[in-house]
VEXVO-36582 format. One line per field, with one value per residue (C-alpha): residue number from 1; chain; x, y, z. Coordinates in Angstrom, 3 decimals, always signed. Each point is the difference from the previous one (the first is absolute). Layout:
residues N
num = [NUM:...];
cadena = [A:...];
east = [X:...];
north = [Y:...];
up = [Z:...];
***
This chain:
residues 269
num = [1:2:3:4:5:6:7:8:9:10:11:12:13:14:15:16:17:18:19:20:21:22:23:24:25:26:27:28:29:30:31:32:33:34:35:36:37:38:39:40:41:42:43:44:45:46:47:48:49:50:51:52:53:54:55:56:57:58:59:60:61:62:63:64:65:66:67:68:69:70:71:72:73:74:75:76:77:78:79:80:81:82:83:84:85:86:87:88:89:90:91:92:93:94:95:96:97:98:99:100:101:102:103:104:105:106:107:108:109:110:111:112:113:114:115:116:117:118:119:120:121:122:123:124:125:126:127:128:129:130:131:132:133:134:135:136:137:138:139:140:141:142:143:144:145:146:147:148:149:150:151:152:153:154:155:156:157:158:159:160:161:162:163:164:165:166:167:168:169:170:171:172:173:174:175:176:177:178:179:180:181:182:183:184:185:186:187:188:189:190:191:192:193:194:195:196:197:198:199:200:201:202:203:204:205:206:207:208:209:210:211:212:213:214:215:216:217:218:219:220:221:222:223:224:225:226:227:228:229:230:231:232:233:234:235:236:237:238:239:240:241:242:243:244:245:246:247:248:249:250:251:252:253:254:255:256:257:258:259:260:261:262:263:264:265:266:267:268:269];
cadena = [A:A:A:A:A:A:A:A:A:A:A:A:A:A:A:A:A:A:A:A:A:A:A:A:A:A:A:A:A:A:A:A:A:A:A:A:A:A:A:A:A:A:A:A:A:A:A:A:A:A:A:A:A:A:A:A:A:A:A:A:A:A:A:A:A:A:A:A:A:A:A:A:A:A:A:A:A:A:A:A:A:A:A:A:A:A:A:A:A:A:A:A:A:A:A:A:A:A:A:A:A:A:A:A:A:A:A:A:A:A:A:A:A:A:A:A:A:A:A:A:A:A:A:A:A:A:A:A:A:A:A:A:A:A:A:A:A:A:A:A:A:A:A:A:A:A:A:A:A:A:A:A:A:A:A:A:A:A:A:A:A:A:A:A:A:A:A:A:A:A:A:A:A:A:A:A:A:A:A:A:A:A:A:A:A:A:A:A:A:A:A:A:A:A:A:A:A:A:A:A:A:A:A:A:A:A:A:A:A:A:A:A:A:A:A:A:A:A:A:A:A:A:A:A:A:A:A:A:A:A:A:A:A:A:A:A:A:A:A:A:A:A:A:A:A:A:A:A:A:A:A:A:A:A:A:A:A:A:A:A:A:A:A:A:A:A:A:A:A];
east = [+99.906:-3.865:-2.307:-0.706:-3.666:-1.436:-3.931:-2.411:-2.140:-2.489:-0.426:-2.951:+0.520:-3.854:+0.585:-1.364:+4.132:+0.592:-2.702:+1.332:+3.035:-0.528:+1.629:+2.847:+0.609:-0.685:+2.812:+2.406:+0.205:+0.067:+3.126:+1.282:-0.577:-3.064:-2.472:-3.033:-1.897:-2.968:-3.060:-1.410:-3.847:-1.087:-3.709:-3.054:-0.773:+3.955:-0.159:-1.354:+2.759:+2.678:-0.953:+0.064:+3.442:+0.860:+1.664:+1.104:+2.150:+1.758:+0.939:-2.362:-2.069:-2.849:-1.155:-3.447:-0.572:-1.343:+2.706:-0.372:-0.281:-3.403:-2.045:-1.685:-1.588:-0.414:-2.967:-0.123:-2.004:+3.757:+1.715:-2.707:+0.733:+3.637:-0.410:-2.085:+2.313:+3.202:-2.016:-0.147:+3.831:+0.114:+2.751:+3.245:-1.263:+2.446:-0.940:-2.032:+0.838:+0.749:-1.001:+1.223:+0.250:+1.257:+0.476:+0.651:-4.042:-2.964:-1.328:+2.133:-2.804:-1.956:+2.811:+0.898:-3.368:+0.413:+3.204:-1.067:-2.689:+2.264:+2.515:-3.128:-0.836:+3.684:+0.102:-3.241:+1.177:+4.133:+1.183:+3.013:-0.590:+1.055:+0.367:+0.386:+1.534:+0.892:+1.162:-2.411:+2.711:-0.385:-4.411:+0.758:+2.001:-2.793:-2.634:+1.308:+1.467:-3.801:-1.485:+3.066:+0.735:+1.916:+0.198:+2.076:+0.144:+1.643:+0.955:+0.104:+1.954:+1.845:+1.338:+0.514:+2.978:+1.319:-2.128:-3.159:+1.467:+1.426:-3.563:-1.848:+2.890:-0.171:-4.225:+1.052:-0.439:+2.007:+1.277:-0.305:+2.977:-0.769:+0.893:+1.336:+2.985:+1.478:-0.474:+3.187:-2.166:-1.771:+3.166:-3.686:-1.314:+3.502:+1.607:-3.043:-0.061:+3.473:-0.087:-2.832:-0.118:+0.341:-2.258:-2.475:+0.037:-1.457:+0.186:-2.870:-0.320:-3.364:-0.173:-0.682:+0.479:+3.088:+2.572:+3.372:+2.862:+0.278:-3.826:-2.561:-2.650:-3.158:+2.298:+1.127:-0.415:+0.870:+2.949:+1.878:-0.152:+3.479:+1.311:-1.689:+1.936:+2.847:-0.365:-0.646:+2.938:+1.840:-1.655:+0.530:+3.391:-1.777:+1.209:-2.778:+0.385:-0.560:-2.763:-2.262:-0.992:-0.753:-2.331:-1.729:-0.066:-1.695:-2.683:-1.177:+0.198:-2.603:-2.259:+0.299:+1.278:+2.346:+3.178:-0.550:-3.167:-0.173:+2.649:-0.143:+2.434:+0.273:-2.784:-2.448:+1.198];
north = [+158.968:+0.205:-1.566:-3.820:-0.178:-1.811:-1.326:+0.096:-3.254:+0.787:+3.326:+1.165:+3.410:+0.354:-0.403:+3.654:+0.224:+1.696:+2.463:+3.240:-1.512:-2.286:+2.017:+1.203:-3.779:-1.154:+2.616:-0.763:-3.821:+0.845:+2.019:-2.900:-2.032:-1.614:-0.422:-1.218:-1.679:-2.488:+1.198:-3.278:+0.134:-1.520:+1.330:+0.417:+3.786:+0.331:-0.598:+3.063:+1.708:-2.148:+0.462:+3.529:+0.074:-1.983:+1.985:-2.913:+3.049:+0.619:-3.836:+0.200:-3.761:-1.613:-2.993:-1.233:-2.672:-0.696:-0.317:-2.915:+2.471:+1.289:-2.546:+0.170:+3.659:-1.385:-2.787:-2.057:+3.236:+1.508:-2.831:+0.168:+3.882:-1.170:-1.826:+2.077:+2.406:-1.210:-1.932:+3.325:+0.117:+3.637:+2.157:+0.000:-3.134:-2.790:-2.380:-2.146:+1.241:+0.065:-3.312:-2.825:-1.588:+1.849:-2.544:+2.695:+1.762:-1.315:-3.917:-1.665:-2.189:+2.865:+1.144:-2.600:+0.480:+3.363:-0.660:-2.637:+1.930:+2.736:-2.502:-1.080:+3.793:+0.523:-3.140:+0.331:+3.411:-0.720:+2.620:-0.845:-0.140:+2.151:-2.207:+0.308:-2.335:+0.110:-3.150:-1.684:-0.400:-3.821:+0.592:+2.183:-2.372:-3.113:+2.182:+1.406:-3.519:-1.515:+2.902:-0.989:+3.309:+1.100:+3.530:+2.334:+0.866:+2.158:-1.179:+3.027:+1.414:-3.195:-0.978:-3.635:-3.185:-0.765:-3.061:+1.914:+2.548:-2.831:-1.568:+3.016:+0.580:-3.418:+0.829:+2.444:+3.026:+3.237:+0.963:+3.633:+1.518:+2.343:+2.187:-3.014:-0.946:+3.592:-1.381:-2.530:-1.398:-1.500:-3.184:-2.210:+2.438:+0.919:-3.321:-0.724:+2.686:-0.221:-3.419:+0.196:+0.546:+3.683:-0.905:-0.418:+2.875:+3.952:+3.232:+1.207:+2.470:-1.345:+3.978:+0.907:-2.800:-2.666:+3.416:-0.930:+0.471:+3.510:+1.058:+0.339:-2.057:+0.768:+2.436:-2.176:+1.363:-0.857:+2.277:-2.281:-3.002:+0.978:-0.910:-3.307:-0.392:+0.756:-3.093:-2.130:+0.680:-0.438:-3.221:-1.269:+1.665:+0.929:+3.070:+2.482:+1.166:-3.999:-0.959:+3.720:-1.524:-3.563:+1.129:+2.348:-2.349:-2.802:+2.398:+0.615:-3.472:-0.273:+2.753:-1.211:+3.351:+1.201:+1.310:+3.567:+0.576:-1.297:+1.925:+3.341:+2.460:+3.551:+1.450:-1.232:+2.194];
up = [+92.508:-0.243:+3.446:-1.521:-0.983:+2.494:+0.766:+3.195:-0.772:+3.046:+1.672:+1.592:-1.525:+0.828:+3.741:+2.204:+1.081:-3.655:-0.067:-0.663:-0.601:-2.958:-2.653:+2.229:+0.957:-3.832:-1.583:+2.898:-1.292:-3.382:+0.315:+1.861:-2.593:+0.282:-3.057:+1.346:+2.473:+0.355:+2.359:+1.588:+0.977:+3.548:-0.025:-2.023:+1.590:-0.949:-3.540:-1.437:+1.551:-0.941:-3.318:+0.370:+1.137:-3.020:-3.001:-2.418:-2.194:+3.253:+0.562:+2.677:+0.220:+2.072:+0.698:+1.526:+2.453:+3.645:+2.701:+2.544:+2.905:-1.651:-0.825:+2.819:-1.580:-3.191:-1.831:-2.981:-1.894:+0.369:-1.572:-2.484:-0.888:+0.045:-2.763:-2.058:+0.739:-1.415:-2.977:-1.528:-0.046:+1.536:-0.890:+2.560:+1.548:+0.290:+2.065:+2.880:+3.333:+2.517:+1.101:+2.190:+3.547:+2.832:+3.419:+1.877:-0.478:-0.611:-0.694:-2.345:-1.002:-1.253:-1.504:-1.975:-1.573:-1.178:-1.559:-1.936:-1.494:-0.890:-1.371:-2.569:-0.864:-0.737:-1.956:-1.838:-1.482:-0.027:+2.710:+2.293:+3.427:+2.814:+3.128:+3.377:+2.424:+3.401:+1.703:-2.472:-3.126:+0.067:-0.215:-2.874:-2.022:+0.958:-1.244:-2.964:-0.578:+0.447:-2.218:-2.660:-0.417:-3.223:-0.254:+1.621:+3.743:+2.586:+3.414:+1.713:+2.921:+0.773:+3.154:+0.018:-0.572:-3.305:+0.068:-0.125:-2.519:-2.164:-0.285:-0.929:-2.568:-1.401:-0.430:-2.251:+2.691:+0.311:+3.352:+1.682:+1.098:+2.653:+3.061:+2.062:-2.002:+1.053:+3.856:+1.440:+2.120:-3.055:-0.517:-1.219:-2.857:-0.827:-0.629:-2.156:-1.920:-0.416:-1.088:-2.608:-3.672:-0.645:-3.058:+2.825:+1.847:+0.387:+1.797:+2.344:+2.793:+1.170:+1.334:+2.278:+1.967:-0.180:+0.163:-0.206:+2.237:+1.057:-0.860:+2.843:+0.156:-2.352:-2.393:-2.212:-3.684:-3.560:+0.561:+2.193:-2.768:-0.878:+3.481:-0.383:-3.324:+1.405:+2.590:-2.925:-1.722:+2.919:+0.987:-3.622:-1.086:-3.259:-1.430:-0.099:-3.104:-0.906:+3.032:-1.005:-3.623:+1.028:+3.238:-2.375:-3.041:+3.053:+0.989:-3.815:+0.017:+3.189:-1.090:-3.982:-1.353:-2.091:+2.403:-1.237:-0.035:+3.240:+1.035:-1.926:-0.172:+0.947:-2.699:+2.020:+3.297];
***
């Protein structure tokens, strides 16, 4: 039986870890099974090369945003090129991101600003948004509750209650299934996850950080999505032959794509 076809919905394939080993890396999870993967950007000097990482034929995807742990490098003439940027609809680009609050780093006040700005650019020119959260979830849902946000939206990376999960579901918000649901330790996440709508939920890696059980620290890759699949389908007692087609049909959902073409098969290897 063929590897399910399975989706990384935020890798930082960009990241210095997989130079020199990008392709290796890139044809290792696609005999695994995986199809394709979303870039996220966290930096205006990063962009150009996320976008040159990018090969849309490939199923390779970016997205471009400012990550709450930068604004402190970044003004309003980068929010400004931002938006100029993805008004010209540029080829691979999916969405706004990565964006959030993060209590953890950084002024949360500040934050807050940033996001909402980049919740406006993603609204004014209908791109989901690529969110992170850390110990912020309930912020996240206020604010995109305030901006009465419509469109479509990924909640990165969780690690939170069902509560928290349930609210960002209910706002119309998919929910990232990562690198901690492989981890015991993680009864919180996993009793969420387990508990949500699967019509709700997709696959990351967040590589190279958030590896999963068994992975050292900082080598996560889009090659280990399977094992995070694999704790899914445990978690859920889907069949994965069932649970591979909804997670993949959820993330063309999020990104607004056709499952295939966001997911293409072996011609373009």
């Amino acid at each position: 039986m063929p590897a399910p076809v399975l989706f990384d919905s935020h890798c930082h394939f960009d990241f210095p870890r997989f130079d020199g080993v990008r392709e290796q890396e890139w044809l290792r999870a696609r005999s695994s099974g995986v199809r394709g993967l979303v870039i996220p950007g966290v930096r205006r000097p990063d962009w150009p090369r996320v976008q040159s990482v990018a090969q849309p034929d490939r199923g390779i995807w970016y997205c471009l945003g400012i990550h709450p742990w930068f604004i402190d490098q970044h003004g309003s003439a980068d929010l400004d090129a931002l938006e100029r940027t993805l008004a010209e609809k540029p080829a691979g680009c999916l969405g706004v991101g990565e964006c959030g609050l993060d209590r953890l780093h950084g002024d949360l006040g500040e934050q807050e600003a940033w996001f909402g700005a980049q919740i406006d650019i993603a609204h004014r020119y209908r791109f989901p948004l690529i969110i992170h959260s850390v110990k912020t979830h309930d912020e996240v849902h206020k604010i995109l509750r305030a901006k009465r946000w419509q469109g479509q939206a990924l909640v990165h990376g969780f690690s939170g209650s069902y509560q928290q999960a349930k609210k960002l579901v209910d706002l119309g918000c998919f929910i990232g299934v990562g690198g901690v649901v492989t981890h015991p330790r993680a009864g919180k996440t996993r009793d969420a996850i387990a508990r949500l709508p699967l019509d709700s939920l997709v696959l990351e890696t967040d590589a190279p950080d958030m590896a999963p059980a068994g992975v050292a620290k900082g080598r996560n890759s889009p090659a280990c999505l399977p094992a995070i699949f694999q704790a899914l389908v445990d978690l859920t007692g889907q069949p994965p032959e069932a649970l591979a087609p909804r997670l993949l049909a959820n993330a063309a959902r999020l990104y607004g794509m056709d499952s295939g073409a966001l997911a293409p098969g072996p011609v373009g290897d």
